[in-house]
C-alpha positions, 0 to 999 in steps of 0.5 A: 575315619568313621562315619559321620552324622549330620542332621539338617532342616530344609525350609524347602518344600517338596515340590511334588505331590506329597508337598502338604507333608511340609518341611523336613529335618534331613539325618544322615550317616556318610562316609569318608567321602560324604556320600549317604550309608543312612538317611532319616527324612522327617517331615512336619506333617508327622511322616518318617522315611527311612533309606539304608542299605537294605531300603534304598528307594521306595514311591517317596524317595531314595537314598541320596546319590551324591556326596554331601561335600560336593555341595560346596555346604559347610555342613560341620555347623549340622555335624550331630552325635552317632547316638542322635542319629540312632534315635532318629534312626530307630524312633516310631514314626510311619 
């Protein structure tokens, strides 16, 4: 099966120190069995991470760790095109 793309908005803030970024629209690439390949963080404040195979962590973050499904979410409702994605993916941003 291939890879699935989900994007997602968290009303959530950070809670750290960078929590003046503001909210966040989450996009993901996962696998089979719902574990992040790519992820773009994308926060109101205008910063963009990025994480994927060759950049999995960094001072802000990482890729996630867990499997989206094992959340107990029905994240079908966020399920977005492979083409979204890529625009997330390879959209300007810091």
């Amino acid at each position: 099966m291939p890879n699935r793309f989900y994007r997602r908005r968290w009303a959530d803030y950070r809670g750290d120190e960078f929590a003046d970024w503001g909210h966040s629209v989450w996009y993901f690439e996962v696998g089979d069995d719902g574990w992040p390949v790519r992820q773009v963080e994308t926060y109101d404040a205008g910063r963009v991470l990025r994480y994927g195979p060759s950049h999995s962590e960094d001072r802000y973050g990482g890729l996630g760790e867990a499997s989206l499904y094992d959340s107990g979410d029905d994240w079908s409702r966020f399920e977005i095109t492979e083409a979204e994605f890529e625009q997330a993916w390879t959209s300007d941003g810091e």
